[in-house]
TITITI-812828 format. One record per residue: x, y, z of N, C-alpha, C, O, CB in turn. Coordinates in steps of 0.1 Angstrom, whole numbers, always signed. Glycine has a CB too. Layout:
   n.xx   n.yy   n.zz  ca.xx  ca.yy  ca.zz   c.xx   c.yy   c.zz   o.xx   o.yy   o.zz  cb.xx  cb.yy  cb.zz
      X      Y      Z      X      Y      Z      X      Y      Z      X      Y      Z      X      Y      Z
...
***
This chain:
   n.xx   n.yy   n.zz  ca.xx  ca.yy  ca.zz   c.xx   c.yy   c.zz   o.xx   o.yy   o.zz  cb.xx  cb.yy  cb.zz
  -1458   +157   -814  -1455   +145   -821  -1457   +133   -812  -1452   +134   -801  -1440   +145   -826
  -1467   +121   -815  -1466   +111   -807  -1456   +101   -803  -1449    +97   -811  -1474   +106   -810
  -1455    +97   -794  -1443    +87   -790  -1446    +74   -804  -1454    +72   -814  -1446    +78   -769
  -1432    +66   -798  -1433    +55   -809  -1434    +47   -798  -1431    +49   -786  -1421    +51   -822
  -1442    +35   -809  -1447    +22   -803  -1438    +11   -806  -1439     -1   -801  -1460    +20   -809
  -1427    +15   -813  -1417     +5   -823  -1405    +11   -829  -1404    +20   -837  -1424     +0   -836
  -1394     +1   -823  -1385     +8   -830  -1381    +11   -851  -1373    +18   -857  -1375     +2   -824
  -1390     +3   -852  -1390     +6   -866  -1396    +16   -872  -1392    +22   -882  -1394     -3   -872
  -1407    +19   -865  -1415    +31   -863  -1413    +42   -863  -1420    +50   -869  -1420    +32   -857
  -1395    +46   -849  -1388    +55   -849  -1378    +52   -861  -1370    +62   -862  -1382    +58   -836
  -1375    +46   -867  -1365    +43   -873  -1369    +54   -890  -1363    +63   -896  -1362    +24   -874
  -1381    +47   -892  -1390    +51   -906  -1396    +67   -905  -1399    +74   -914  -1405    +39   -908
  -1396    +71   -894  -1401    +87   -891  -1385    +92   -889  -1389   +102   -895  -1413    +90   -874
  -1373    +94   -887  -1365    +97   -885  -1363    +96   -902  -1365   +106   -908  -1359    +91   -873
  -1360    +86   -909  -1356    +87   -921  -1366    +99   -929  -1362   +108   -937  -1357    +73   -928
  -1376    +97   -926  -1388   +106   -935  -1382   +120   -935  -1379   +127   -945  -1405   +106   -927
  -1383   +124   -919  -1381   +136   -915  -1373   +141   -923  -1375   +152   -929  -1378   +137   -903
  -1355   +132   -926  -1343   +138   -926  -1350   +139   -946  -1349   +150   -952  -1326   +126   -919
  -1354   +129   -951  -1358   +133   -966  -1365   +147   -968  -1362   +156   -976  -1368   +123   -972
  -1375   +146   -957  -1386   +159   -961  -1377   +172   -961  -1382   +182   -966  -1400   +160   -947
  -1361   +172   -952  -1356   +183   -947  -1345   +186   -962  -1338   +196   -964  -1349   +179   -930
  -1346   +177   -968  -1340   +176   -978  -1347   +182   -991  -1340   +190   -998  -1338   +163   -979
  -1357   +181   -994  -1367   +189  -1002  -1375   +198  -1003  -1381   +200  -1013  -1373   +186  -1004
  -1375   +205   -990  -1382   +216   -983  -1373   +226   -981  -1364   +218   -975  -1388   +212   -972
  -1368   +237   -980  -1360   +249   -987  -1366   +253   -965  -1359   +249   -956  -1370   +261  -1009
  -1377   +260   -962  -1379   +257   -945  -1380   +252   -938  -1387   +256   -929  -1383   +258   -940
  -1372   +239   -936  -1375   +226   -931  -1365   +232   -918  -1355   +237   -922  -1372   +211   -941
  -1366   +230   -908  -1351   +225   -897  -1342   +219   -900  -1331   +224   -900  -1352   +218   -888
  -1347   +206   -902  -1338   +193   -904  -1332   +198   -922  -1328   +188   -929  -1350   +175   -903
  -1331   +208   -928  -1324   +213   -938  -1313   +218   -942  -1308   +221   -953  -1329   +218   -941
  -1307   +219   -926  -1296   +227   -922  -1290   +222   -911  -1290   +230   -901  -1298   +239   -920
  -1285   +208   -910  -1274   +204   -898  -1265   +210   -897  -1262   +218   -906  -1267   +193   -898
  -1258   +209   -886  -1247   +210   -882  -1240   +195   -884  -1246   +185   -880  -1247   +216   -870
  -1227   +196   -891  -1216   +184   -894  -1204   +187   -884  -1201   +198   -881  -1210   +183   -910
  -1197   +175   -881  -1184   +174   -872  -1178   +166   -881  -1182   +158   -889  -1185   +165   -856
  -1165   +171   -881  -1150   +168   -886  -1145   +164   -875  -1150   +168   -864  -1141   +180   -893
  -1132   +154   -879  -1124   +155   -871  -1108   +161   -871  -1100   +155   -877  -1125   +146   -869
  -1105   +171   -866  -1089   +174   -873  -1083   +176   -857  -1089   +178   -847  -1087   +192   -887
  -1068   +173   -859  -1059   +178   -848  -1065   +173   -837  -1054   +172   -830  -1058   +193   -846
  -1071   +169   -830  -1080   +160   -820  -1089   +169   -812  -1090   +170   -800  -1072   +151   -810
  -1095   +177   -823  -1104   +181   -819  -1117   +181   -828  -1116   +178   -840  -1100   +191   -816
  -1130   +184   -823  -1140   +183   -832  -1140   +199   -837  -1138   +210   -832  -1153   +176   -825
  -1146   +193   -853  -1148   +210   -861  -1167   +208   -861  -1175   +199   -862  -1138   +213   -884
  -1168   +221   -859  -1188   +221   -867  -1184   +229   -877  -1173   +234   -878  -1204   +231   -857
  -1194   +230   -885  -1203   +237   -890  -1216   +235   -900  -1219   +224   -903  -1196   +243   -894
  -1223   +245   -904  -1236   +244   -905  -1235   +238   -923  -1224   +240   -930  -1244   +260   -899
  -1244   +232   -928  -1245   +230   -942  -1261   +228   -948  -1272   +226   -942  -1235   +217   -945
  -1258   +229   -961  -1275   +226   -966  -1273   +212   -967  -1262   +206   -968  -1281   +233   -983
  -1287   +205   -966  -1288   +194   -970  -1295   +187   -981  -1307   +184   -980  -1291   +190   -963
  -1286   +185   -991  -1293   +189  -1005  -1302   +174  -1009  -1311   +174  -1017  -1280   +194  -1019
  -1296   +163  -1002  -1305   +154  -1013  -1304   +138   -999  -1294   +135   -992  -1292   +150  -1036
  -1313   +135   -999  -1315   +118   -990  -1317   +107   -996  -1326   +107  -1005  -1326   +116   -981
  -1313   +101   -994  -1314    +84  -1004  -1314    +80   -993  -1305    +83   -985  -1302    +76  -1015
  -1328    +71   -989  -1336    +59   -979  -1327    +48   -980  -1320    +42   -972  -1352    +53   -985
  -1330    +46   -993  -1323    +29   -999  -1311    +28   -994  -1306    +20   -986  -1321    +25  -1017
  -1307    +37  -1000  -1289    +40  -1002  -1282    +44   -988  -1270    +44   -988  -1285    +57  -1015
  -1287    +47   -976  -1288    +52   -965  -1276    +63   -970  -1264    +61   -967  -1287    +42   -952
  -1281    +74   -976  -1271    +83   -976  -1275    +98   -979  -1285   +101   -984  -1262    +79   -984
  -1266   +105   -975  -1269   +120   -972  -1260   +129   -982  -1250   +124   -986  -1265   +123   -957
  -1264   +142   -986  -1255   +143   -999  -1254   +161   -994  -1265   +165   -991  -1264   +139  -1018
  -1244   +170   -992  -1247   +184   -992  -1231   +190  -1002  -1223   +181  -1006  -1249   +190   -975
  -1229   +198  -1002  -1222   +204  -1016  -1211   +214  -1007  -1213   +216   -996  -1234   +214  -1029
  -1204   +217  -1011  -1192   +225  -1007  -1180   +229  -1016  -1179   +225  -1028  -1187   +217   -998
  -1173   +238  -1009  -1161   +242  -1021  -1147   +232  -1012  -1144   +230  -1000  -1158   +266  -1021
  -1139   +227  -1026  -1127   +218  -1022  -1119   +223  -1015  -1112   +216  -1008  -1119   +213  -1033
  -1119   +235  -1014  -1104   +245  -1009  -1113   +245   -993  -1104   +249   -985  -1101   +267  -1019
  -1124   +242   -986  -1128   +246   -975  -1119   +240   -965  -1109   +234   -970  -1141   +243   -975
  -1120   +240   -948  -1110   +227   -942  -1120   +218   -937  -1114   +212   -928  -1098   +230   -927
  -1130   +215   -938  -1139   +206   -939  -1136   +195   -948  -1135   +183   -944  -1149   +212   -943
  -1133   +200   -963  -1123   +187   -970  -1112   +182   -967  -1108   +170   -968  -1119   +188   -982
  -1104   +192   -961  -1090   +189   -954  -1091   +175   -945  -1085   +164   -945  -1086   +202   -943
  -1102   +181   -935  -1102   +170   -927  -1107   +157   -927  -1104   +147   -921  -1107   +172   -920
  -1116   +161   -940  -1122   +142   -941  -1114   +135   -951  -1116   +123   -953  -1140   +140   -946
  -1106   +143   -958  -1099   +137   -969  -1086   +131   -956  -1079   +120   -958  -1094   +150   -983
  -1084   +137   -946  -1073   +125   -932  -1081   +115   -924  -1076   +106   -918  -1065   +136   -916
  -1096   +119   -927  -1106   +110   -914  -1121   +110   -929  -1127   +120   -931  -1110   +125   -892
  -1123    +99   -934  -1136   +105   -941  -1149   +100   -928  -1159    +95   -933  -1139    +96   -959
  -1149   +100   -920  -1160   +101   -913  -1166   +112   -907  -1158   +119   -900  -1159    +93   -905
  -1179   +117   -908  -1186   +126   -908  -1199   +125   -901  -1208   +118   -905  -1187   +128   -919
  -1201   +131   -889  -1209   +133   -880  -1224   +139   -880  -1224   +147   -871  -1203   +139   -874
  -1235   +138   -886  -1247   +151   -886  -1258   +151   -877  -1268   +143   -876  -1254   +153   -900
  -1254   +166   -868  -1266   +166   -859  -1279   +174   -864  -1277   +186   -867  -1262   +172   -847
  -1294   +169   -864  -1304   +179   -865  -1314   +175   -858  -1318   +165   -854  -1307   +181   -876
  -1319   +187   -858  -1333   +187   -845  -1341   +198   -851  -1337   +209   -855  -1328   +193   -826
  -1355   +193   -852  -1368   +198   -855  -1371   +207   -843  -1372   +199   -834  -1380   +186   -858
  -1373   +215   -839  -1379   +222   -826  -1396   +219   -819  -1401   +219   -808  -1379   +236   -831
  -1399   +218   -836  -1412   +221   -835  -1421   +205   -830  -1431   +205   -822  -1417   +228   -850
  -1414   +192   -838  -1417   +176   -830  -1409   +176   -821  -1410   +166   -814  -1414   +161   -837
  -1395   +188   -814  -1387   +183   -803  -1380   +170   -804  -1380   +162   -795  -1395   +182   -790
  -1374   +166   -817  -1367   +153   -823  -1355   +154   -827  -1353   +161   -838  -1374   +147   -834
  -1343   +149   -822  -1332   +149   -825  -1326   +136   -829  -1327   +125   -824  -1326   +155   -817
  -1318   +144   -841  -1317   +130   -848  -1300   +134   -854  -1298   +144   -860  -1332   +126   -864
  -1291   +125   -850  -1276   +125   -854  -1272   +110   -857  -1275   +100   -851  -1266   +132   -842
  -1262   +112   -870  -1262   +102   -880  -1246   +105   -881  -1240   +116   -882  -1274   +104   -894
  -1239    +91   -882  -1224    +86   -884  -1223    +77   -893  -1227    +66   -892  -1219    +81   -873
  -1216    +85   -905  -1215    +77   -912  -1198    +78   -923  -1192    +89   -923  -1228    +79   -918
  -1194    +70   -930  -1184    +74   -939  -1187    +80   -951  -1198    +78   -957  -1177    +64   -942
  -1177    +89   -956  -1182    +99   -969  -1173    +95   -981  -1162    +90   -980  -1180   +115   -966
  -1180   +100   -994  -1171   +102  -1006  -1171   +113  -1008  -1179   +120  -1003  -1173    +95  -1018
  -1162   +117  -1016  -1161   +130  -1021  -1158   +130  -1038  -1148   +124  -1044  -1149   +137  -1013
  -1170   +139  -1044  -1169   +136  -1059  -1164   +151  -1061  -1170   +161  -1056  -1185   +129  -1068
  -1152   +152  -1072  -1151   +164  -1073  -1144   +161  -1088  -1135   +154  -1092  -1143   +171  -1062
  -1155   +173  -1098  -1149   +172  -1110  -1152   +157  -1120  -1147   +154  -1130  -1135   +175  -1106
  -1161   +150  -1112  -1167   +137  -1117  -1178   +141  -1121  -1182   +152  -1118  -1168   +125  -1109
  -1188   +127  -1130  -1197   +126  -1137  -1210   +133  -1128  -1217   +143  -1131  -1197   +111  -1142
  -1210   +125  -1115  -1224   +134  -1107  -1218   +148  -1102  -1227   +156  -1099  -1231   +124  -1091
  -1206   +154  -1100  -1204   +164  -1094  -1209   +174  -1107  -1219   +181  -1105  -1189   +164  -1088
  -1203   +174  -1120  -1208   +177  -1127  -1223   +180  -1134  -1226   +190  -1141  -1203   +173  -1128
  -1233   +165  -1131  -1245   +166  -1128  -1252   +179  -1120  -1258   +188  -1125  -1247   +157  -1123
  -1248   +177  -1107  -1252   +191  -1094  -1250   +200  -1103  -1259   +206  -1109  -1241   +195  -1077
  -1240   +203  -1104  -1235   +215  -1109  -1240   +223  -1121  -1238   +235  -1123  -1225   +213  -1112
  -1247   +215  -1127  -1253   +221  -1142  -1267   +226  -1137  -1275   +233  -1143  -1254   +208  -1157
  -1270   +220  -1125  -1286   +222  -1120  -1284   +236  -1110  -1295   +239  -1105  -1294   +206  -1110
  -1270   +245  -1106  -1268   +254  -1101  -1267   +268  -1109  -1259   +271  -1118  -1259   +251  -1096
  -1281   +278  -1099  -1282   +288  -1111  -1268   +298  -1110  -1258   +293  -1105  -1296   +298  -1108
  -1267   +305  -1113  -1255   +319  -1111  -1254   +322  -1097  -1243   +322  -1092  -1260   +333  -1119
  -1266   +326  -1089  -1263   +332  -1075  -1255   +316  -1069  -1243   +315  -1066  -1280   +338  -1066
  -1263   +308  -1069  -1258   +293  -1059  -1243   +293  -1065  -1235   +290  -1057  -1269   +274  -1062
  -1239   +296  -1076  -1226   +291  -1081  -1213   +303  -1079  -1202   +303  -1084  -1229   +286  -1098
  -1222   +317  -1066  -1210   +326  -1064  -1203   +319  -1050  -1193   +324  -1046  -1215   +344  -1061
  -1208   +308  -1044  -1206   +300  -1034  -1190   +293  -1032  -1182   +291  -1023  -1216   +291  -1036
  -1191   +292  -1045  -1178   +282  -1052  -1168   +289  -1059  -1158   +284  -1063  -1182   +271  -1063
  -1172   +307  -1063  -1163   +316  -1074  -1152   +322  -1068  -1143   +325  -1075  -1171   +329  -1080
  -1151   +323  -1052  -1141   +334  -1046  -1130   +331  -1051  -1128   +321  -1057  -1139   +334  -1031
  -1121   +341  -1050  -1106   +340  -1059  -1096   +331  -1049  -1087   +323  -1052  -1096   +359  -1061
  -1102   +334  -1037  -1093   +328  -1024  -1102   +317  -1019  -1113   +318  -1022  -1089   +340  -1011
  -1099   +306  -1011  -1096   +298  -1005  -1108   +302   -990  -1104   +309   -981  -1081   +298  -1004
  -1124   +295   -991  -1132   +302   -978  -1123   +302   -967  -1119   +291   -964  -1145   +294   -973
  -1120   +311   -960  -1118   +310   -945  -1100   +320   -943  -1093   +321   -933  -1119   +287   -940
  -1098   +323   -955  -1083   +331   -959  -1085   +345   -953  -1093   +354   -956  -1080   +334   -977
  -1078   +344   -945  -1072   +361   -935  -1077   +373   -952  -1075   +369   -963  -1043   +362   -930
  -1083   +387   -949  -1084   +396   -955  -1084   +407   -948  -1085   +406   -936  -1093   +395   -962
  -1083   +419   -956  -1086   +433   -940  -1096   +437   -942  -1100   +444   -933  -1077   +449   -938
  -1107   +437   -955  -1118   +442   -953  -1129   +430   -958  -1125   +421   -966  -1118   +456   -961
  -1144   +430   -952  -1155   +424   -954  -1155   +418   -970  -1157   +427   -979  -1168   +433   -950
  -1153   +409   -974  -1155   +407   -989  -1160   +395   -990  -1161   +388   -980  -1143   +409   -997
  -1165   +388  -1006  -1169   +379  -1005  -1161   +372  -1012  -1162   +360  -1011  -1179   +380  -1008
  -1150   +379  -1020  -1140   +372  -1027  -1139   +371  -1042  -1130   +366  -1049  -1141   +361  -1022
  -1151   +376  -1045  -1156   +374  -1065  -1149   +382  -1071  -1148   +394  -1067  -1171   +378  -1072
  -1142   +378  -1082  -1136   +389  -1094  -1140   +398  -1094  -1147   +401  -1085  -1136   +388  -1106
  -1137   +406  -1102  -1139   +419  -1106  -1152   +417  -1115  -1163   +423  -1115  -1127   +425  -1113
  -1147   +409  -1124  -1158   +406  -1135  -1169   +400  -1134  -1175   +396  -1144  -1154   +401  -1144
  -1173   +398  -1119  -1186   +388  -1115  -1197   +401  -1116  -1198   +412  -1110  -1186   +379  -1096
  -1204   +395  -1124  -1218   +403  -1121  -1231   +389  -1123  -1229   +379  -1128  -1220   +419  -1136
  -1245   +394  -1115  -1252   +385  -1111  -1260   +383  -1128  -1268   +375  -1133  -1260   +388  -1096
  -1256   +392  -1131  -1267   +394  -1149  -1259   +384  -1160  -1264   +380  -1171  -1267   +416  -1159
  -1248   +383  -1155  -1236   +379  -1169  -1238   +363  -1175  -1243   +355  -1168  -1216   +381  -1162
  -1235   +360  -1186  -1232   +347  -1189  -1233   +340  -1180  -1227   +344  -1171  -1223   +345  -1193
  -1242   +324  -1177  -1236   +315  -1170  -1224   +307  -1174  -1221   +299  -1164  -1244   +309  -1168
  -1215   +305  -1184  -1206   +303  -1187  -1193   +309  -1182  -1181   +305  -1183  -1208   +305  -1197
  -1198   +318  -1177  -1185   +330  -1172  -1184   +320  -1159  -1174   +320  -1152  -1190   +351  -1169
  -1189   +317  -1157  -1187   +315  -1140  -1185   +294  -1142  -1187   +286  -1133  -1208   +324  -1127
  -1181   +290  -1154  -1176   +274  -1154  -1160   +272  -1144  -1156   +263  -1137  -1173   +269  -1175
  -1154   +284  -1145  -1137   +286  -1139  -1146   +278  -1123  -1138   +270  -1118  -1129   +310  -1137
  -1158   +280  -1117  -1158   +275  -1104  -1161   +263  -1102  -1164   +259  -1091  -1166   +281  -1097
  -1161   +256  -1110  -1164   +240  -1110  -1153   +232  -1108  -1153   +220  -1106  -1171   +234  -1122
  -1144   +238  -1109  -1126   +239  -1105  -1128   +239  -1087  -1121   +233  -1079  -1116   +260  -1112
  -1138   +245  -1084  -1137   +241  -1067  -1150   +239  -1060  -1154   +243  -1048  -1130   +253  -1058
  -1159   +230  -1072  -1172   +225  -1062  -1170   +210  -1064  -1165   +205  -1074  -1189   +231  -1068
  -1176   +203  -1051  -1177   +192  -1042  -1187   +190  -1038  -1194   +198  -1032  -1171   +192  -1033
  -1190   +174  -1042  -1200   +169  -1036  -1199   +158  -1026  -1192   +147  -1028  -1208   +166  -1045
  -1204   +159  -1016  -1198   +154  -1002  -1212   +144   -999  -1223   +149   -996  -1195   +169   -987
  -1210   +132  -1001  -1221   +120  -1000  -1211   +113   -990  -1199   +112   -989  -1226   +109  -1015
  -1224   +106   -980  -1223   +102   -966  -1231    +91   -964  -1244    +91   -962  -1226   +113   -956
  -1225    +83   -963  -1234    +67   -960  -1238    +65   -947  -1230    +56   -942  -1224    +54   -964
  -1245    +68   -940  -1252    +64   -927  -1248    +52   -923  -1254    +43   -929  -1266    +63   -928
  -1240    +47   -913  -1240    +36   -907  -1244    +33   -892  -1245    +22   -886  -1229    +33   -909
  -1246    +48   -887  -1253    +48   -870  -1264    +56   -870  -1263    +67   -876  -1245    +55   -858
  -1272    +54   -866  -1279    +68   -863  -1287    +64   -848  -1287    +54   -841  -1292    +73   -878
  -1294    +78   -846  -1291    +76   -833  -1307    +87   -833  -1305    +97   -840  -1274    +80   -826
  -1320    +86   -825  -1330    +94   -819  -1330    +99   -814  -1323    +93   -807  -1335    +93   -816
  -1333   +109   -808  -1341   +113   -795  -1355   +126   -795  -1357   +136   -802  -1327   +119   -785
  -1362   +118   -784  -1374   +130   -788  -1380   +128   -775  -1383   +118   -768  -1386   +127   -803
  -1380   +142   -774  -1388   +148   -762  -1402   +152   -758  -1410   +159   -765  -1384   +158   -760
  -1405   +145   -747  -1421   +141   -751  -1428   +143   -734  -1421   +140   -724  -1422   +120   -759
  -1437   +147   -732  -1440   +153   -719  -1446   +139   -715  -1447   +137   -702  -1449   +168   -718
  -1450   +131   -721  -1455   +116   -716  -1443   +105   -712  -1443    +94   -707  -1465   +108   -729
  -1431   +116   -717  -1416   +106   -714  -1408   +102   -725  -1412    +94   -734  -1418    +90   -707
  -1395   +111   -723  -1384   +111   -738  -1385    +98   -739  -1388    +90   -730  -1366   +117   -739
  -1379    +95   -752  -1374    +84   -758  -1364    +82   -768  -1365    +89   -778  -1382    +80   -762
  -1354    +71   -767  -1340    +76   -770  -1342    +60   -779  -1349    +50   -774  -1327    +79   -754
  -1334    +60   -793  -1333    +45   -795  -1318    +45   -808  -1317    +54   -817  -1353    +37   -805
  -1309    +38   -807  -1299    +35   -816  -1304    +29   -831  -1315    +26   -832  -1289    +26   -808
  -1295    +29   -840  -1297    +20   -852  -1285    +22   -857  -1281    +34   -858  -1307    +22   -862
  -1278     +9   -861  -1269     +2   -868  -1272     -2   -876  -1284     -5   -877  -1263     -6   -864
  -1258     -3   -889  -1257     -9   -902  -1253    -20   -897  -1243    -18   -891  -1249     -4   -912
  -1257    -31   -898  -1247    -43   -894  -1252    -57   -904  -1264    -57   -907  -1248    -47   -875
  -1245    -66   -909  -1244    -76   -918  -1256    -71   -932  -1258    -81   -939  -1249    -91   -908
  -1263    -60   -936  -1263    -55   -942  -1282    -54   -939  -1291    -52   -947  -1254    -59   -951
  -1281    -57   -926  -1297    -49   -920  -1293    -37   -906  -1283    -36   -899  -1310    -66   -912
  -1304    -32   -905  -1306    -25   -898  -1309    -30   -879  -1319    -36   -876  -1315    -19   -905
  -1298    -25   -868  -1298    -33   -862  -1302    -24   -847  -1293    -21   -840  -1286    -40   -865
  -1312    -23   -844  -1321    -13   -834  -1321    -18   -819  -1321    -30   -814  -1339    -13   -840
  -1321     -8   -813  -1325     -8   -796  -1323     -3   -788  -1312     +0   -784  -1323    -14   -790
  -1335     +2   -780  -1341    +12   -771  -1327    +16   -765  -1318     +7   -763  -1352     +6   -759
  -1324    +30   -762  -1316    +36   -749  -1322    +46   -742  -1328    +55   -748  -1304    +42   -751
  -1319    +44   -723  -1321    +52   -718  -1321    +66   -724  -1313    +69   -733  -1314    +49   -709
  -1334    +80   -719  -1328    +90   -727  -1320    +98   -720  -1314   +107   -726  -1337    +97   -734
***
């Protein structure tokens, strides 16, 4: 990947990337890692990244309500996402505040565009992350992958859509001619850029 000549330059390839990672099913940047904050400590974990809005500077990935991922941003809605391409050696992490649509007009939207397998994500009887004694995934009895998609509406009772408004973001890319590191702010309602040491 070539260095930039401009910070707008990194600014507009960094957005691109995070869209392309958004529409592309093997992308890198398709699968961040997000930070929570709970108890004063930071939480990860990994998520899809289902949808990017440029304009809108915002980030959209899906989840079940019962997770502690909602726990925590429903005490803190700010939300952390780190990703890195391997292959341009570009890392790109983005801070921003979130909404959470659950059981509303667009949550409902996602949801109707989710086939049967994507929608056993959201079916478990229990709560992701609930003590059990053996390997399970959590599905009724009556889940089978052939059956009605109707059968499986009871899970829209615990799907979430987790949209994230970008207000920092932040570069870095490693470059054998010499990394290069640059900030960007939301501020008075432009974008507010400049170089950092990397």
């Amino acid at each position: 990947m070539e260095r930039f000549s401009t910070l707008e330059s990194f600014s507009d390839q960094c957005w691109r990337l995070l869209l392309n990672g958004s529409l592309k099913k093997n992308d890198p940047l398709r699968t961040p890692v997000i930070g929570t904050s709970f108890e004063n400590m930071a939480h990860l974990r990994t998520v899809v990244l289902r949808k990017v809005d440029i304009i809108q500077r915002t980030l959209m990935f899906q989840t079940d309500i019962r997770s502690a991922k909602i726990q925590h941003l429903n005490l803190h809605p700010q939300l952390t996402c780190l990703f890195y391409h391997p292959k341009k050696q570009l890392q790109i992490i983005t801070e921003g505040t979130v909404q959470l649509h659950h059981q509303d007009e667009l949550a409902k939207m996602y949801w109707e565009r989710i086939p049967i397998q994507g929608r056993k994500t959201y079916a478990a009887l229990q709560a992701p992350g609930t003590p059990v004694d053996t390997a399970t995934d959590g599905l009724p009895d009556f889940w089978k992958d052939e059956m009605d998609l109707s059968k499986t509406d009871y899970a829209f009772a615990n799907f979430v859509v987790v949209v994230c408004q970008v207000e920092k973001m932040e570069g870095l890319l490693l470059h054998s001619d010499g990394h290069q590191r640059a900030a960007f702010a939301w501020t008075d309602d432009n974008w507010k850029s400049r170089w950092l040491i990397p």
